[in-house]
Structure formats: structure tokens, C-alpha cells
N, C-alpha and C positions, 0 to 999 in steps of 0.2 A: 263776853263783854259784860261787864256787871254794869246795877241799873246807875250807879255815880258816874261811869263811865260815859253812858249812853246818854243819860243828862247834858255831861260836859259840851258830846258833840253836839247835841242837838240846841244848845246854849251859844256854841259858836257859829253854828250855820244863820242862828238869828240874830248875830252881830250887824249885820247888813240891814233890816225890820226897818230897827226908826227912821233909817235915812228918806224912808216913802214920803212922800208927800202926803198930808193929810185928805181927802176928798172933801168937796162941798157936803156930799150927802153924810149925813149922819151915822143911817142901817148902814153903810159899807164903812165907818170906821170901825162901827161895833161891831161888825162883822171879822173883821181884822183881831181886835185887838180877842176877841171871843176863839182865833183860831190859833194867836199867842198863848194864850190859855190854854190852851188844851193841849200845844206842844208840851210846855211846859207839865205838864200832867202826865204825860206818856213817854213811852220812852220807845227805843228802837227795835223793832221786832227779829228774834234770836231764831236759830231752829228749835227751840226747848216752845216758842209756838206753833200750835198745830196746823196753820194756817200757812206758818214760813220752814215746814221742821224738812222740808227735802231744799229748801233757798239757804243758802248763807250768804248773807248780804255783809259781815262782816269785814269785807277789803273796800266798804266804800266809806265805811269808819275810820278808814286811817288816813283819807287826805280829807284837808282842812277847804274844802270847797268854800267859797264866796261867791256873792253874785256881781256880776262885772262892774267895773269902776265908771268904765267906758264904751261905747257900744262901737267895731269894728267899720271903719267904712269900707260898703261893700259894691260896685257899681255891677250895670247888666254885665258885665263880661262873667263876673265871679260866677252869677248862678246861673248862666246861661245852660248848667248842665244839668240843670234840674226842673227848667223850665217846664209844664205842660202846655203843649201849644194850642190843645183842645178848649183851655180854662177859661172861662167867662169872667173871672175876677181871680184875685192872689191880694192876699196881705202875706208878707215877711215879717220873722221876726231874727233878728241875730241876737246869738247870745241872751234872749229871753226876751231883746227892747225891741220895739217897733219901729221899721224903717217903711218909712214911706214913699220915701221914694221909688222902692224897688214894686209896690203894692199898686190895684187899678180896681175898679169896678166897675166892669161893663155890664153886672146883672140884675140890673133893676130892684136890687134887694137892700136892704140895710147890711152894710158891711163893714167895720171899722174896726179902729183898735177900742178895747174894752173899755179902755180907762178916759176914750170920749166920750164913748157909746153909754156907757152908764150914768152920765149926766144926763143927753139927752132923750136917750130912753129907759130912763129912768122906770117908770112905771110898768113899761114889760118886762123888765131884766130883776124887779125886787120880789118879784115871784117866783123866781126860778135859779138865781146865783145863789149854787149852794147848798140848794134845797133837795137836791138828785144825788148828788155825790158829796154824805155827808162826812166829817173829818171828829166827828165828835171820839171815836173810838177808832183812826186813819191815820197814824202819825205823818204820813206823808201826804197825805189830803189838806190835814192841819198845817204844815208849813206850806204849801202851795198856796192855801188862802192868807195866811200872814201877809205873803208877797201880794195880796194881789194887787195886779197896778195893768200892767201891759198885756194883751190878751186879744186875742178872737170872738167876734162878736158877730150873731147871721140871725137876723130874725126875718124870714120869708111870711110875706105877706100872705092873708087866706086867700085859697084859689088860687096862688100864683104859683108857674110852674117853671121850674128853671132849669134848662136840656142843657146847657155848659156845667162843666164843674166849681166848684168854688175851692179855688185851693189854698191850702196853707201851709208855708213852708217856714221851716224852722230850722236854723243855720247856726250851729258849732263853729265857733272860729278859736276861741282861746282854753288854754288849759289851765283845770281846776277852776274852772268857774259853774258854780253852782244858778239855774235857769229854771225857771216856774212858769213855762206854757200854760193858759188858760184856753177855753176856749165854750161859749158856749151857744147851740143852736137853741131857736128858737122858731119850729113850724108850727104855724098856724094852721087853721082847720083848709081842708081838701087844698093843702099845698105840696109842692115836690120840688127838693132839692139834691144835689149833691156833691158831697163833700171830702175832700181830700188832706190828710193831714200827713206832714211828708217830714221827717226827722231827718236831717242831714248832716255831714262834717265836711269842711275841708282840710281837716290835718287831723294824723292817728295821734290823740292825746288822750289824757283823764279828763273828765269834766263829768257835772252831775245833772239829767234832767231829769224834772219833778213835774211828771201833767197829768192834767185835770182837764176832763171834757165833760160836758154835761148838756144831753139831746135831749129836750123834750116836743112831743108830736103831741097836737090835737087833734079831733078826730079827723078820719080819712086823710090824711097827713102821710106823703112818702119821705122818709128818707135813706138817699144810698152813702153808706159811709165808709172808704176806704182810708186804712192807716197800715202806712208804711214806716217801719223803725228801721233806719240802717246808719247809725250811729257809729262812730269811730270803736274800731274793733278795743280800744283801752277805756272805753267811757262806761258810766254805768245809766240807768236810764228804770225811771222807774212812775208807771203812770196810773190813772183811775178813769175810768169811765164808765159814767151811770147815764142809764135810757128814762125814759118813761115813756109809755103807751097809751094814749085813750082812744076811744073805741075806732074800731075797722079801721087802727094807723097802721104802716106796714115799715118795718126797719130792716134792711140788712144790712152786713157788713164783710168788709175782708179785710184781715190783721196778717201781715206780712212781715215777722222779727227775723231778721239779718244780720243785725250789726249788735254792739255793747258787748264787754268783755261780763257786765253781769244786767239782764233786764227782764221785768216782771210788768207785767199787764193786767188790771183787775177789769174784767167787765163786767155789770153788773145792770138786766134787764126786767126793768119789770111792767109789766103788762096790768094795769089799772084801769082796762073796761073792758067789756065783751068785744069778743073778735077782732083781737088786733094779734098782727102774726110778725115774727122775725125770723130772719138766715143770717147766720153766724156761721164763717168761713174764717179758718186761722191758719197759716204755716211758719212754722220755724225752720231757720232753713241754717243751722251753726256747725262750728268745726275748733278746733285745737282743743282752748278749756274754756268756751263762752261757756255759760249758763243761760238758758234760755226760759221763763217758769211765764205761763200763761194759768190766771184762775178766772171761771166765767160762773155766773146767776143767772140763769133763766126766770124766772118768779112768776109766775102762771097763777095769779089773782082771781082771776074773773073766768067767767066762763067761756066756751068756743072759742079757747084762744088754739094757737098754730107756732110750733118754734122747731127747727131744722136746725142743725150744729153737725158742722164737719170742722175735726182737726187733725193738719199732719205739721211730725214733727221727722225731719232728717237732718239725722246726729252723727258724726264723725268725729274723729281724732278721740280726745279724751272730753268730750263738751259732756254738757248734762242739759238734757228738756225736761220739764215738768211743765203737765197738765190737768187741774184738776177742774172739772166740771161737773156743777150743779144742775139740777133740773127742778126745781120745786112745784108742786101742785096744791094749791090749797085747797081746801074744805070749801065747798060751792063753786069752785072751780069746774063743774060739770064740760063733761065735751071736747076739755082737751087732746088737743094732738100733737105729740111732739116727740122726737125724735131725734140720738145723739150718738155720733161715730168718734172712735180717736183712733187716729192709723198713722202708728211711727217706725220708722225705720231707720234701723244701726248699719254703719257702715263699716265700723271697726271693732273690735275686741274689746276697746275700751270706752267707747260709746256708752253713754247709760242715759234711759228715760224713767221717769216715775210718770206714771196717768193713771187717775183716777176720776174719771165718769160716776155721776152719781144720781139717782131720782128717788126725791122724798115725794110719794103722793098719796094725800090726804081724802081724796074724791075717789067714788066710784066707778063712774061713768069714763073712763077715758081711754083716750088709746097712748102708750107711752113704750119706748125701746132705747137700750143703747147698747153700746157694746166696745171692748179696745182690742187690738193689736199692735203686739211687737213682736218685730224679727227681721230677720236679713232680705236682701235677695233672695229670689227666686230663686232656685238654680236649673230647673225647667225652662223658667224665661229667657235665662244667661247661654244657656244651652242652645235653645231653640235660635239665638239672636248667632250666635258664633257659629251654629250648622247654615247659616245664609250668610257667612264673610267677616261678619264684625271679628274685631279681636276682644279678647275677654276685657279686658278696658274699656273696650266703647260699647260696649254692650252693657256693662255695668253703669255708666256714666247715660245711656239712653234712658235705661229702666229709673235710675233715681231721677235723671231728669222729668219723665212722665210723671212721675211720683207727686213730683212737686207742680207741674204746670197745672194736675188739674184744679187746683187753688187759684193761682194764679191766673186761668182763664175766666175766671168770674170778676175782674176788674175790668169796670167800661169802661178804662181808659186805654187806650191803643198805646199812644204815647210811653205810656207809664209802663202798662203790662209787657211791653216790647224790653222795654229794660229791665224791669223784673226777669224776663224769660233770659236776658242774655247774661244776667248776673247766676241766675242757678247754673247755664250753662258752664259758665267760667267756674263755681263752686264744684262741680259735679268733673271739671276734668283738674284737678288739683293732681 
């Protein structure tokens, strides 16, 4: 796609911009129009980038996405099937706009859509929207902040600790409409939260989401952050999430991509005082010709920091996984410990993964490893399963099940991981 090209679409997808309402505040118009700007400047990233060159995002250039006219009314029946019963609070959003009705907050925290939440807390949020997950060089960062209007707002109080999850769910209803999830946490020092960001459809159509999270922790600050993608297998989906770290914060996460016939996940972690540590848990779990492409940043700043990364990716039919994963160590970064696995597994002939695990470090003092595999089943395992009864089907269909659960079992949610576990099972007997 040439760069006139690439302009074009990204000229039409900003056709929808000015209809925003203007904000009271100032910094968030110029914020805006600052993220206009920079679309305008960039254009759409090709495989001839080295960044995108195993992704061709190319088939989400050819439909004319917009963002909804009108927002779908949806009552408890509709999401009843997504409900977490565990959750201490939920905001909704369909089709990118905030419904309220469907949304509660029982956890003593600041919870809202963004586009109150930034009038009134004003002062916490203009230090940190935007500031984590920058768009300067992002084209798709860049038009999520364009949009920004309607969004996820969580700023936990210090010391405050909160044992319900906080979830957010985000609800697909019409086709070819283009949707900018925000969302951004805000923990304060010796606080714990955790958080659920839950991508949904209820009908297999095209449509495009564009999201942006952005967590920042103060010190001694937990948070647990689970995101589940399982988007309508025709949708394309494509998100940013930046951390930040101060000292002795502790983050982890688990990224569960399912769904999107094309989606890409940027995480990007950095660790900005001594001793703060992260776990980074991902599975891709695709089949026909999804494309599944996860790239992550560890950034190991500061010293005595601690980072763990497991990723599996199980790939059937003709799908494609790509993983590429950073580990950075910088220069005074003394003390580091971190450590980085990639374990995928093909289930057909025409399966194909790229992973690439990578560590740049700078410092002496550390202790650092990773390492990747790819390949099939067992056949030792297959064997050993079928010499005790199985048939070579359910033998096969156990082991990639396993494959995949032990991912999956690092979700505190009961609720949630239960359907997780029955959705591989049902993937796993195709």
C-alpha cells in the first residue's frame, strides 16, 4: 500500500474526530488535536517495517471503518453471558460509547467513564493520560487519542485494597464500525487492585478496535491485570498497553488472544525505580487463517528489578502467531533478574509461528535467560496417552489442552477461567 494510499485511509477513519464534543479542559483538547497531528504525519505500518514485517495488517485497509452513529441498546439479558459474578464493579462499553446502565460500583474506588472522570479528577489523570502510552511515533495510539471521549477510569486510593475484580467489558454489536477503548488505571502508593478488561462480540462481523491502556503504580502498589481478546473471528483488533513501575510496585498480567481474524497487542513495561517486579503470562490460542502477533518490553531501569514472561502460542489450520519479546537492561540497572520463555505449538502442517525473545543488557551484575520452542506433539506423550485407552484424538486434544491451561490457570477469576478452560476445550476438539 503506498504512503497516498495509507494517508487516504487514515483521513477517512478521522472523518468521525470533529463530531467530538469539545472538553472544558484545555490540555485535553490540545491533547487531541496534538494526536490529529501526528496521524496526519504517519501513516500505516507495512511489513517492509521491521516492527510489522512478519503482521500484514493490510486487509483492515480495505473496509472503510467509522465509529458508530449510534450506540446499540443493550439490556442485562444481552451480556448476561459475560457477566463475572465475582466482580466488585463493571463499566460497559458498546461499540466504544459508555453505557450505564449496564455498569455498578460497589468498590469503593473512583470508577467512571473517562470523559467525566477527567473533569472531575482532573488533576490526577493530567499526569498520566497519555504520558505511558505515547502516540508520537504509534499510529494507532495516535487515532485512539484523537477519539478520546468515552473510556475506563480506576484510580485506587493509597493503601486501599480491593479483593473483587474490577471489570471491563467491551461489547461488538455492529459491523464495520471502528471503536477506541480507553482506559486508564491509576494506583496509588501501598494500593491493590484488580482489573479485567474483557473484548467481546455478539455477531461474527468486520469491525475495528483500537485500545489503549495505560497503568501506572506508585510505590508498593499491586496490580493484577487480566485481558481477554475474543473478538468476533472477522474483526480486526489492535491494542497498546504501557505500565509504569515505581519502586517495590509489583504487576502482573495474563493476555488471553482468541478471537480477530487479524490482532496485535503492544505491551510495553517499564520499570522506573528500584525493586519493582512483573509476570507477564500470554496465550494465543487461533485456528483457520487468524493472525495472532503479540510484541512485549520489559525495560529494566533501575536496579533489583525482577521480570518473569511466559508465552504460549497454539496454532492450527493455516493461522500465523508471532512473538516478539524484549527484555531490556540498562546501564545501572545493577541486580537484575529476569527471565523469558516462548513455547508454541503447531498443530497442522500449515501452522506457522515467528518468535523472537530478545535481551539487550547493558549492566554487569545480573542474572538474565530466555529461550523459544517450536514443534508438534509429543509423540511419546500421544503414545503413552493411547497405551492407557485414549484414542489418538483425545489424546492429542488432552495434551494441547494442557498446553494451553497452564496459562490459563494463573487467572483469579474462577468465573472467567472456567470459560476460558471450556472454550480451549471446545478449540482443542475441532
Amino acid at each position: 500500500m503506498t504512503e497516498v494510499a495509507t494517508n487516504s485511509y487514515l483521513a477517512n477513519l478521522l472523518q468521525g474526530q470533529p463530531a467530538l464534543p469539545d472538553s472544558p479542559l484545555a490540555w485535553l483538547n490540545r491533547l487531541r488535536a496534538d494526536a490529529v497531528d501526528r496521524v496526519g504525519a504517519l501513516t500505516v505500518p507495512t511489513t517492509r517495517d521491521e516492527e510489522w514485517r512478519f503482521t500484514d495488517i493490510s486487509p483492515l485497509t480495505k473496509i472503510p471503518f467509522q465509529p458508530a452513529r449510534s450506540a446499540s441498546r443493550l439490556d442485562a439479558a444481552n451480556v448476561e453471558s459475560f457477566v463475572l459474578p465475582e466482580a466488585g464493579a463493571r463499566l460497559v462499553f458498546i461499540d466504544g460509547v459508555y453505557a450505564p446502565q449496564l455498569s455498578f460500583n460497589k468498590a469503593g474506588i473512583v470508577l467512571e467513564n473517562l470523559a467525566a472522570g477527567v473533569i472531575t479528577h482532573g488533576m490526577a489523570i493530567e499526569p498520566h493520560l497519555s504520558r505511558h502510552a505515547e502516540f508520537q511515533g504509534n499510529v494507532f495510539a495516535a487515532l485512539n487519542t484523537a477519539f478520546l471521549q468515552d473510556g475506563a477510569l480506576i484510580v485506587v486510593p493509597r493503601n486501599a485494597s480491593v479483593a473483587a475484580p474490577v471489570h471491563l467489558l467491551f461489547i461488538a454489536t455492529q459491523k464495520e464500525i471502528a471503536s477506541y477503548p480507553r482506559c486508564l488505571v491509576v494506583a496509588e502508593s501501598g494500593s491493590a487492585v484488580m482489573v479485567v478488561e474483557d473484548f467481546v462480540a455478539l455477531q461474527e462481523a468486520a469491525y475495528f478496535t483500537n485500545a489503549v491502556t495505560e497503568i501506572a503504580l506508585s510505590d508498593d502498589a499491586h496490580v493484577n491485570h487480566v485481558r481477554v481478546q475474543r473478538d468476533s473471528g472477522e474483526a480486526f483488533h489492535i491494542a497498546n498497553c504501557a505500565v509504569s513501575l515505581a519502586h517495590a510496585s509489583c504487576y502482573r498480567s495474563v493476555s488471553v488472544a482468541l478471537g480477530a481474524r487479524i490482532s496485535r497487542y503492544n505491551l510495553n513495561v517499564l520499570q522506573a525505580a528500584e525493586g519493582a517486579e512483573c509476570t507477564i503470562d500470554g496465550l494465543a490460542l487461533i485456528a483457520d487463517h487468524q493472525l495472532a502477533d503479540s510484541h512485549t518490553c520489559i525495560d529494566h531501569a533501575q536496579p533489583h528489578g525482577v521480570s518473569r514472561q511466559l508465552h504460549k502460542c497454539i496454532v492450527a489450520g493455516a493461522a500465523h502467531a508471532v512473538f516478539n519479546g524484549k527484555i531490556m537492561v540498562r546501564q545501572g540497572a545493577q541486580r537484575t533478574d529476569s527471565s523469558q520463555s516462548s513455547r508454541n505449538l503447531l498443530l497442522t502442517g500449515k501452522a506457522r509461528v515467528d518468535t523472537k525473545p530478545q535481551l539487550e543488557i547493558f549492566a554487569d551484575d545480573v542474572k538474565c535467560a530466555h529461550g523459544a520452542t517450536v514443534g508438534q506433539l509429543d509423540a511419546e506423550e500421544v503414545f503413552y496417552l493411547r497405551s492407557r485407552g485414549l484414542t489418538d484424538a483425545a489424546a492429542r486434544n488432552l495434551l494441547t489442552y494442557a498446553f494451553g491451561a497452564e496459562i490459563i490457570d494463573r487467572i483469579p477469576v474462577a468465573s472467567l477461567k472456567h470459560r476460558l478452560e471450556q472454550t480451549v476445550l471446545e478449540q482443542t476438539n475441532r
